[in-house]
N, C-alpha and C positions, 0 to 999 in steps of 0.2 A: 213928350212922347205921344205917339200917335194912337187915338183911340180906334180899334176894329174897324166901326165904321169909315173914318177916316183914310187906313190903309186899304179898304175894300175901295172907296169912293178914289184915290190916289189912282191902282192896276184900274179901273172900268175906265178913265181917261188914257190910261196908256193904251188900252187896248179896244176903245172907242165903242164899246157896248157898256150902256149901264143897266145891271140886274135888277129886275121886279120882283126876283125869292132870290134873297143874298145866301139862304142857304144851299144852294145853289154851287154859287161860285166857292163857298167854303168849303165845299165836300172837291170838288175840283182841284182845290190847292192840297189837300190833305193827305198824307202821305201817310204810308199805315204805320209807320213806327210811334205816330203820336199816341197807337194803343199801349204803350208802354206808358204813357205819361199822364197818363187820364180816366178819371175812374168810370165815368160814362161814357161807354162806346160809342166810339163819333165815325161815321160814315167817312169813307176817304177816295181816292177818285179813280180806284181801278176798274169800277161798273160803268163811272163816267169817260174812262179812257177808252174802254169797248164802243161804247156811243160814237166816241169823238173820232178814233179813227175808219168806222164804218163811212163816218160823215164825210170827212178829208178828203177819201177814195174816192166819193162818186163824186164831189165840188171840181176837185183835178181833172176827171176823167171829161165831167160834161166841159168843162174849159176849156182843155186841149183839142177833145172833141169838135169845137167852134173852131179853135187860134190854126188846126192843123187841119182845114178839110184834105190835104192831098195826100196826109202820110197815112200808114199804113197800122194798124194794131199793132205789129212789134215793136214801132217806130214809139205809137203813144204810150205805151207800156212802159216803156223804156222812160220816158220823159216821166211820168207817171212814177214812178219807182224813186227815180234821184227824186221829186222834189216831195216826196213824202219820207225821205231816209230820214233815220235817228239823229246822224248829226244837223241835216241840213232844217229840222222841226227843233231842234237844239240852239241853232244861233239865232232861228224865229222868234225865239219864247227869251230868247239874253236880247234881241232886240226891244222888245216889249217890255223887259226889266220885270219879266213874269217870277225869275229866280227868287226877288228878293220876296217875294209875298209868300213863297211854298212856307204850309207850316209842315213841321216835323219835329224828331226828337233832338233834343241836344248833342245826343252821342252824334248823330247823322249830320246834323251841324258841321258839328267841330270833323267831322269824319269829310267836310267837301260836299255831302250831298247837293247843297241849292244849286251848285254848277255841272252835277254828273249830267252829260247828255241821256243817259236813259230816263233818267229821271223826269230832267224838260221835255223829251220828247212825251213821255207818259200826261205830263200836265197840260202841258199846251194842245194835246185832241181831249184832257177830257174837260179843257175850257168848251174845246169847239161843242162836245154832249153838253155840257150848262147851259150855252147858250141856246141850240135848238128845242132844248126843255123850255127854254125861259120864255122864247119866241116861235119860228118858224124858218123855215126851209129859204124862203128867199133872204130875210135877214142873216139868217147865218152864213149863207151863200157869201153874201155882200161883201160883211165883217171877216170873212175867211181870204179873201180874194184882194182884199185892203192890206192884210198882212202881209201877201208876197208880193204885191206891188204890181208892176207891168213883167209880167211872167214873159212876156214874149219876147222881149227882150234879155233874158237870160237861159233860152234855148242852147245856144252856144257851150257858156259855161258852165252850164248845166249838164250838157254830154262830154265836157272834157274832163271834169272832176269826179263824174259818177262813176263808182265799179272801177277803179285804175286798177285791180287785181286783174279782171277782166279783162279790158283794155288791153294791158300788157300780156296777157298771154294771148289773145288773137294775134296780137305781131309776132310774137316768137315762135309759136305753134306751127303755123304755117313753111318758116322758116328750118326751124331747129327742129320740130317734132316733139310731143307729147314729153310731160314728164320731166322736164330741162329746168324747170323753175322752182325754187323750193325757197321757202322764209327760215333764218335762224333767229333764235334769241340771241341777242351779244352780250344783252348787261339787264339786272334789273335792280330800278330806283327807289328809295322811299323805304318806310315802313310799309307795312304788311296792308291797313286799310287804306294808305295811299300809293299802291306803288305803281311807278313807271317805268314802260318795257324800252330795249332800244333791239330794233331787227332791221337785221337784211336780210336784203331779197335776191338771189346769188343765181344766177343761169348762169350753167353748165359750167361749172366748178369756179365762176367770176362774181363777184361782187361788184352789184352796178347803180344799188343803191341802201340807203338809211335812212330809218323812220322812229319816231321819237313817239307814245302815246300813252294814257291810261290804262288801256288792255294791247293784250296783244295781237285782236284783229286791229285796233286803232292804227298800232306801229305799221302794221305789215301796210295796211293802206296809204301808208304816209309816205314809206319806202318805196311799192309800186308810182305812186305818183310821181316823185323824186328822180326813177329810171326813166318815166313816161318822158318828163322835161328832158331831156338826156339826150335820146332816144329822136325825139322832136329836132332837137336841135344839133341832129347829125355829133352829138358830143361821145356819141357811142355808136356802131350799127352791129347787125348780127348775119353771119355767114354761113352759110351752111356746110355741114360736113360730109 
């Protein structure tokens, strides 16, 4: 079994910064339900998640800023928005293998928490606050920019996936008019602490897609996405009345 240090020293290669105040990164990982479990109240990383996402915002913004001289503020914004989303700082932080170091309570354990995307997404900016505590502004910059890789080349799929609620109503909008799109629940899975929705996404009295998720905005975006493909590949189109 792996001593603290150990697991500490393990995540700082995964995620290529190593800490000078490891308590630091502990408060980072910490999740407030470990106040349940501990007689000394231990710091946890929702001061350090404020940090981290102040930090995120402007690393994104000066980036696109450079990668996009010709596009326009809504344009970066937009860019800007999908690659700071919950889930997509969700699969950053399972790429990192960040889940398996969150500490927390048992109950939260056993309840799913290490994999909740709100969760990863809360840990992984207030790694990004640990670090520019630990260091500075160009290091963090660095270490933040390492994580998503060659961003510009995921412009693309970056604007296809972001916002398909979105998305899908600019197409129908213009076409059908206002108010034709509506999400239902069809079924819900699971126990109470784990449950999963299943929705569709039904224009004007048709169902045109199915979305499977943890909540029920999950579903509904999973749905929109589902009609997008569809939709894309002329497997559906929409006429007006």
């Amino acid at each position: 079994m792996q001593s603290e240090d150990q697991e500490l020293s393990s995540l700082e290669k995964n995620i290529d910064y190593k800490f000078k105040q490891h308590d630091l990164l502990v408060e980072a990982l910490s999740h407030p339900s470990i106040f349940n479990q501990q007689s000394q109240n231990p710091k946890h990383y929702q001061r350090l998640e404020f940090l981290g996402d102040a930090l995120l915002s402007l690393i994104l913004a000066e980036k696109l800023y450079e990668a996009l001289p010709d596009k326009r503020e809504g344009t970066l914004s937009r860019h800007r928005s999908a690659l700071a989303e919950g889930s997509y700082l969700a699969n950053l932080a399972r790429e990192l293998k960040i889940n398996d170091y969150i500490r927390m309570s048992t109950n939260e354990i056993r309840n799913g928490g290490r994999n909740r995307d709100s969760i990863l997404e809360d840990v992984f900016e207030a790694i990004i606050g640990a670090i520019y505590l630990d260091s500075n502004w160009d290091t963090t910059r660095a270490i933040v920019l390492k994580w998503y890789g060659d961003i510009e080349s995921q412009f693309n799929d970056i604007t296809n996936n972001h916002n398909p609620k979105g998305q899908l109503q600019e197409l129908v909008q213009p076409i059908l008019g206002n108010d034709v799109i509506s999400y239902e629940v069809e079924e819900e899975l699971g126990p109470d602490h784990n449950k999963q929705f299943v929705v569709n996404v039904i224009v004007s009295g048709d169902k045109i897609g199915s979305g499977l998720g943890n909540s029920k905005k999950e579903a509904e975006e999973v749905a929109a996405q589902e009609a997008l493909k569809k939709v894309k590949s002329e497997e559906i189109s929409f006429k007006r009345t």
